[in-house]
C-alpha positions in Angstrom: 7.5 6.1 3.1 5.1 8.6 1.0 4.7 12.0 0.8 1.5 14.1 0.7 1.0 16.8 -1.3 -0.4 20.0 0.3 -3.6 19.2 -1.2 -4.3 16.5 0.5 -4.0 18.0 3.5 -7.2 20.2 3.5 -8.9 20.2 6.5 -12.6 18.4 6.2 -15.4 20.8 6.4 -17.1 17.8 9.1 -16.1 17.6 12.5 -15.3 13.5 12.7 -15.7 11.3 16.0 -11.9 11.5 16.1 -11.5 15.0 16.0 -14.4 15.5 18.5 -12.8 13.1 20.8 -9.0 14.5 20.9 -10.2 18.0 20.9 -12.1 17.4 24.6 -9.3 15.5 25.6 -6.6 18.0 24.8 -8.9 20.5 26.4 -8.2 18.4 29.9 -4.5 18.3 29.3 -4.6 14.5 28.4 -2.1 14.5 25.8 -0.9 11.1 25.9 -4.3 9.8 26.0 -4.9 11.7 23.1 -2.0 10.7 21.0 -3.4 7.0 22.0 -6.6 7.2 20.6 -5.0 8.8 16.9 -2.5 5.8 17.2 -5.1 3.2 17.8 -7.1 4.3 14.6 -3.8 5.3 12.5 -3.4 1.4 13.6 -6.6 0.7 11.7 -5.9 2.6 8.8 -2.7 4.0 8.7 -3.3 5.8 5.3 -5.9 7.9 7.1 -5.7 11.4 6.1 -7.6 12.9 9.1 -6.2 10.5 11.5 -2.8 12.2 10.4 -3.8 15.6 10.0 -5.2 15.3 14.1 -2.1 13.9 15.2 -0.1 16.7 14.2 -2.8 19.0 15.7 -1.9 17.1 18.9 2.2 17.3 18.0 2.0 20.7 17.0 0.7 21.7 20.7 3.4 24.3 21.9 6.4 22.6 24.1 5.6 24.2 27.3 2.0 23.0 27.5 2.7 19.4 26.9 5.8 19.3 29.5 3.0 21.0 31.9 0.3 18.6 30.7 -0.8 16.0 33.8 -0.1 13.4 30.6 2.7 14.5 28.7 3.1 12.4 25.4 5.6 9.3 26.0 9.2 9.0 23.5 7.3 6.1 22.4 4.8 7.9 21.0 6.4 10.6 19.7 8.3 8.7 17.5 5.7 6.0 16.2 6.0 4.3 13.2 2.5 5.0 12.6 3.7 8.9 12.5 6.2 8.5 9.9 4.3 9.8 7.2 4.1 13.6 8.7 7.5 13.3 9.8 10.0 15.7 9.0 13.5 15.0 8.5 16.4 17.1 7.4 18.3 15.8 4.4 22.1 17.0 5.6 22.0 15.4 9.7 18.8 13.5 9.3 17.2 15.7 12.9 13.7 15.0 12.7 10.6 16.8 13.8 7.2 17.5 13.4 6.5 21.2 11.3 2.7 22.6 11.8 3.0 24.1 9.0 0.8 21.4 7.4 -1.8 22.7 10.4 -1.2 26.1 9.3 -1.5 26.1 5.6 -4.7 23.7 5.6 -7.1 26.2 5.8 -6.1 29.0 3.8 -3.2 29.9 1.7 -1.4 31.9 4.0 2.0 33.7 3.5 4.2 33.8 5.9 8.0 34.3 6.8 9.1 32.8 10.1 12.1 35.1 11.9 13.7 31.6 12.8 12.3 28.7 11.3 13.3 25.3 12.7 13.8 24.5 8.9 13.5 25.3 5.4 12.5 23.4 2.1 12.5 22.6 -1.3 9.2 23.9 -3.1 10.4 21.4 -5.5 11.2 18.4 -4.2 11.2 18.5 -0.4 14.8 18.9 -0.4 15.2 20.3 3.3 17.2 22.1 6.0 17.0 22.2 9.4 18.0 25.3 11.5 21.5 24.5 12.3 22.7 23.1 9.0 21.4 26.2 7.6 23.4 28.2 10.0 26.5 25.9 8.7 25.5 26.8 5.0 25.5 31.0 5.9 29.4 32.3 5.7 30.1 34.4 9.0 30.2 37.7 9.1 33.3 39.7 11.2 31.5 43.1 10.6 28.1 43.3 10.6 26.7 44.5 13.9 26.1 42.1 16.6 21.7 43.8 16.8 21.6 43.1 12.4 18.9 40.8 11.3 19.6 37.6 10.5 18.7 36.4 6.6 17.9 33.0 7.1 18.2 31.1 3.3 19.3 27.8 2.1 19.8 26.3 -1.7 18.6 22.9 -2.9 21.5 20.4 -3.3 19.8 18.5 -5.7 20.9 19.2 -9.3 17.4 19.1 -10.9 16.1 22.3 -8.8 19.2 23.9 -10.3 19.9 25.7 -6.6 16.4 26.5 -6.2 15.9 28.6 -2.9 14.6 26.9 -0.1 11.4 28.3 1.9 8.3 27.2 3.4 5.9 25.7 4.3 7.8 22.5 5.8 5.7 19.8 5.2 6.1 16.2 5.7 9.2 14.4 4.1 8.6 10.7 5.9 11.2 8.3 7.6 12.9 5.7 5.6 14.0 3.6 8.9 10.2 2.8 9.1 8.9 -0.2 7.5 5.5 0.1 5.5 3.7 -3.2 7.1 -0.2 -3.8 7.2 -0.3 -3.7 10.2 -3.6 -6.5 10.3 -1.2 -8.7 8.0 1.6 -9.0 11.0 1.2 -13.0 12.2 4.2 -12.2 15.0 7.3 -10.2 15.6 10.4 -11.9 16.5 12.6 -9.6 19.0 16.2 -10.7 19.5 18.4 -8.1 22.1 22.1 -9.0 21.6 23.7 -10.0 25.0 23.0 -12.0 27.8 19.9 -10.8 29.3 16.1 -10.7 27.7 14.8 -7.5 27.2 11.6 -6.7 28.9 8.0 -6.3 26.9 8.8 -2.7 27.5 12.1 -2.9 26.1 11.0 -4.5 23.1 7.7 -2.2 22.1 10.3 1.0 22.5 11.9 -0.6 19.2 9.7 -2.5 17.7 7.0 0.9 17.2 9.6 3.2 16.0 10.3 1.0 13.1 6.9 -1.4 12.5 3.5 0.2 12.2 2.1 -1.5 16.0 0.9 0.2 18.6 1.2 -1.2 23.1 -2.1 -3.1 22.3 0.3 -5.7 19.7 2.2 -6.8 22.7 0.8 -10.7 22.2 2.5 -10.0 18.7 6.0 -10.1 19.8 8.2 -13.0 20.8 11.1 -11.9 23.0 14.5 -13.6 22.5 17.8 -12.8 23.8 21.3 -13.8 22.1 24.3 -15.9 22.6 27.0 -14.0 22.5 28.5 -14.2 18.5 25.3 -15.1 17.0 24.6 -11.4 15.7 28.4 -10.8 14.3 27.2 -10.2 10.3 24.1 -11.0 8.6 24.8 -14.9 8.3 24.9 -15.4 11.9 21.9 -13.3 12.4 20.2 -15.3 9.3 20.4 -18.1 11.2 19.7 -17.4 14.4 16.2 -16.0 13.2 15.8 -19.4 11.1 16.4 -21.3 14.7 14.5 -19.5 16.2 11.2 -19.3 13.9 11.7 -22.5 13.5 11.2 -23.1 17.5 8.7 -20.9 17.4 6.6 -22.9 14.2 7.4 -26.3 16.5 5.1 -24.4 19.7 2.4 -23.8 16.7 2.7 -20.0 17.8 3.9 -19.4 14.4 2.4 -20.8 10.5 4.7 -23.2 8.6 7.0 -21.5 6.4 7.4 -18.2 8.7 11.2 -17.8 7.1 10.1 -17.2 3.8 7.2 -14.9 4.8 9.8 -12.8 7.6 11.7 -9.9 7.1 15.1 -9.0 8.9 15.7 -6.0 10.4 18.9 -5.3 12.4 18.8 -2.0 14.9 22.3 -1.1 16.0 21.8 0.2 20.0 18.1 0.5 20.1 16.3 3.7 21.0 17.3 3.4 24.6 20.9 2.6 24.2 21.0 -1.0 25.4 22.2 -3.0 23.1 21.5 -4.4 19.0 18.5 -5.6 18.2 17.3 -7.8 15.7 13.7 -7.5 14.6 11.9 -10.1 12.6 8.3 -9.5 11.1 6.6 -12.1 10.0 3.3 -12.1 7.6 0.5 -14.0 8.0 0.2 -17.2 5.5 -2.0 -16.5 2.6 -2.1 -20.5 2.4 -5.4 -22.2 3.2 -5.1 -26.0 3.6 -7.7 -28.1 2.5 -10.4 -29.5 5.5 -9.4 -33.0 6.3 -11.7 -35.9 7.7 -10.7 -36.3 11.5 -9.5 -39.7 11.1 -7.2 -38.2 8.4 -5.4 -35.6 10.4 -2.4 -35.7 11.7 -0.4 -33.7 14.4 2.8 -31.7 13.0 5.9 -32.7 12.0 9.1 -31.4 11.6 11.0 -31.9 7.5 13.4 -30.6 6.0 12.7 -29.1 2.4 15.2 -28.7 -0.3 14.4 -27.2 -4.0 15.8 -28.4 -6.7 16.0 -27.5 -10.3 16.0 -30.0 -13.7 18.7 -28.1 -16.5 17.9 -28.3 -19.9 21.1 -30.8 -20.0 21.6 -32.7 -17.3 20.2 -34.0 -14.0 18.3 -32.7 -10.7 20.7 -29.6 -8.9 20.7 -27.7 -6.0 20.7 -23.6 -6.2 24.2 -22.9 -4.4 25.7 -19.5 -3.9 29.1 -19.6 -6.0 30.9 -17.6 -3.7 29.8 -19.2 -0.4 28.7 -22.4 -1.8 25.4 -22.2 0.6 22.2 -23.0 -0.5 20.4 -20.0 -2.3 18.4 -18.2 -0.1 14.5 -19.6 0.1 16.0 -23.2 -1.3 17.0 -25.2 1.8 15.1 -25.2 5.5 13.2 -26.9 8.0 9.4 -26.3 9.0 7.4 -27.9 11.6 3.7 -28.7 9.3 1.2 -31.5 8.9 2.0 -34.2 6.4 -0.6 -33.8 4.4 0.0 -30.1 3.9 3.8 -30.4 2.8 2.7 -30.5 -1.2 0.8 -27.1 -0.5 4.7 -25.9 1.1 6.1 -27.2 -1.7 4.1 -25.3 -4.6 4.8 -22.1 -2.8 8.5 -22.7 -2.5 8.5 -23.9 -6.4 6.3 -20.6 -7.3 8.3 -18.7 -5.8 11.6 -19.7 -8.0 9.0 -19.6 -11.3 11.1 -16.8 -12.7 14.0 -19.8 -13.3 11.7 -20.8 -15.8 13.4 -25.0 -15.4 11.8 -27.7 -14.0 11.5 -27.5 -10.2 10.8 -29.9 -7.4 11.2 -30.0 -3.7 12.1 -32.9 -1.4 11.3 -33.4 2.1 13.2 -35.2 4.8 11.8 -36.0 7.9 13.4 -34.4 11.1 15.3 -31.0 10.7 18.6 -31.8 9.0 19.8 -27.9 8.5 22.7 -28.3 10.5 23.8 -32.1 9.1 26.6 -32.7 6.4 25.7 -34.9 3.0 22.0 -35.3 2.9 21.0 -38.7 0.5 18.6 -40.2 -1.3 18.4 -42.8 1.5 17.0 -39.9 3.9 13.9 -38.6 1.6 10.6 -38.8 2.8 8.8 -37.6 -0.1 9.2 -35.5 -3.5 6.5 -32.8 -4.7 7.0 -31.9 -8.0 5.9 -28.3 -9.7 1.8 -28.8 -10.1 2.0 -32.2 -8.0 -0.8 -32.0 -5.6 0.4 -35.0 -4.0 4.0 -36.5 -1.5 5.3 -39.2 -3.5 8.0 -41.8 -3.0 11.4 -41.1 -4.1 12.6 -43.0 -7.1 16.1 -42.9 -9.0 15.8 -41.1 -11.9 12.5 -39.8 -11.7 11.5 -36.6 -13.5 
């Protein structure tokens, strides 16, 4: 996730519509509608300077007014993936929190030296501390007087600061659990709860906004699932349960052909509220724009089953297997519910995206999904694309 600078956290000279409308709404007490309206444009623009700089003004309101707030802020909220960017997170435990000291040092260059800081940094490279693991790092003292001053202090572990002390301002050090997503470029979410029993919407929004950029609003996004007990074990299982599943999901036409290879798998051991594993699957929207057809020419989807294959310099047309497992490579072998006529689009984006192979690719189709069947032949193909084909044709022994 990235870091600002100190710089960039200037406070604008203008007083925007956003700032105009959380200030009058913190001045009611409304925190959680406040936080909603930063999230909803952080959820436009995530990258947006002063919608993070006003949600840390919201953040950094002190603890006792916001528990006495008529709308205190939600633990969904608080821990948006939309607010990962001005997170702060200690680099020893990994306790996160918000510092104002981003707030405080953006409109002069203040010094100050906190009595007891909830953490300290790295002028250097954000190398930080949070109060108790700087407590473990001080040696206790059997003599000193029970009324002495503390001397709160901290070294960089980091070898390049060469045990720089650490200090303040705190600012911002991001969460690597969250995953950076356009948020507009999100065709679905896939939520899987391991166990018996489907989780609710509310279930699946507390996990799905700590770790994607969505905000309540993206609840049409997500596609709730539970699992069969077994099929989340290790990351094969969970592989293809998501394949199964997006596969079901491409066959109701809520999904785009080809969701696999445009998903991303993301398994969350005991979600934020304790109940159980997740698995979370993001899928992008398809880039791919098929080509208008006459009416009479098109045709309802169907289900195939694709299969690359690669031409050696010596030799004949071969599968990509793993040598280990003897699977097919990842991205090589699948099924996808599409049109007929837009299978040779599908099959140039499954050839491009082996290009780096730099051999002679081609992809054959077979109608019906055959993932889970044993010794495919030649007798089962539908059709062949070959790399730059913009056409299905026939299968043929020996054809290059």
């Amino acid at each position: 996730m990235r870091r600002f600078d100190l710089s960039e956290w200037k406070r604008s000279p203008h007083l925007t519509d956003l700032r105009r409308t959380v200030a009058g709404l913190l001045a009611e007490g409304r925190h959680r509608t406040a936080l909603d309206e930063v999230l909803c444009a952080l959820r436009r623009d995530p990258e947006n300077l002063d919608g993070l700089f006003v949600a840390l003004s919201v953040l950094a309101q002190s603890r006792t007014t916001r528990l006495g707030s008529p709308e205190p802020l939600t633990e969904m909220q608080q821990w948006s993936a939309l607010l990962a960017p001005i997170t702060t997170a200690c680099s020893a435990c990994d306790a996160r929190w918000y510092s104002t000291h981003a707030v405080l040092f953006a409109d002069n260059d203040v010094q100050f030296q906190p009595t007891n800081p909830i953490g300290m940094q790295c002028q250097k490279c954000r190398y930080t501390l949070c109060r108790d693991c700087l407590k473990a790092q001080r040696p206790t003292s059997y003599t000193a007087s029970v009324d002495a001053p503390e001397v709160v202090a901290g070294s960089c572990a980091n070898t390049a600061c060469d045990g720089r002390g650490l200090s303040v301002p705190v600012l911002p050090t991001g969460r690597p659990d969250a995953t950076p997503m356009d948020p507009a470029a999100i065709e679905g979410v896939l939520v899987v709860r391991d166990g018996p029993i489907r989780p609710t919407t509310d279930d699946a929004l507390a996990v799905v906004t700590r770790f994607l950029p969505l905000i309540s609003d993206d609840a049409p996004l997500l596609h709730i699932r539970r699992a069969r007990p077994g099929t989340m074990s290790d990351n094969a299982t969970r592989d293809a349960l998501a394949r199964s599943l997006l596969l079901d999901l491409e066959r109701e036409g809520a999904l785009a052909p080809d969701s696999w290879g445009r998903s991303r798998r993301m398994h969350i051991l005991a979600g934020p509220g304790g109940d159980g594993d997740y698995l979370i699957v993001p899928v992008q929207k398809s880039l791919r724009r098929l080509p208008p057809a006459t009416p009479h020419a098109a045709s309802g989807p169907g289900t195939y089953t694709y299969l690359l294959q690669i031409l050696p310099l010596r030799g004949s047309w071969a599968t990509l297997r793993d040598p280990r497992t003897g699977d097919f490579h990842e991205g090589t072998f699948g099924a996808l519910s599409a049109p007929a006529e837009s299978l040779p689009g599908i099959a140039q984006e499954i050839i491009k995206r082996f290009e780096r192979m730099g051999q002679s690719r081609r992809v054959m189709f077979f109608e019906g999904d055959y993932t889970q069947e044993q010794g495919l032949t030649t007798d089962d193909v539908y059709g062949i694309v070959t790399e730059g084909s913009a056409s299905l044709s026939p299968y043929s022994e020996g054809a290059e």
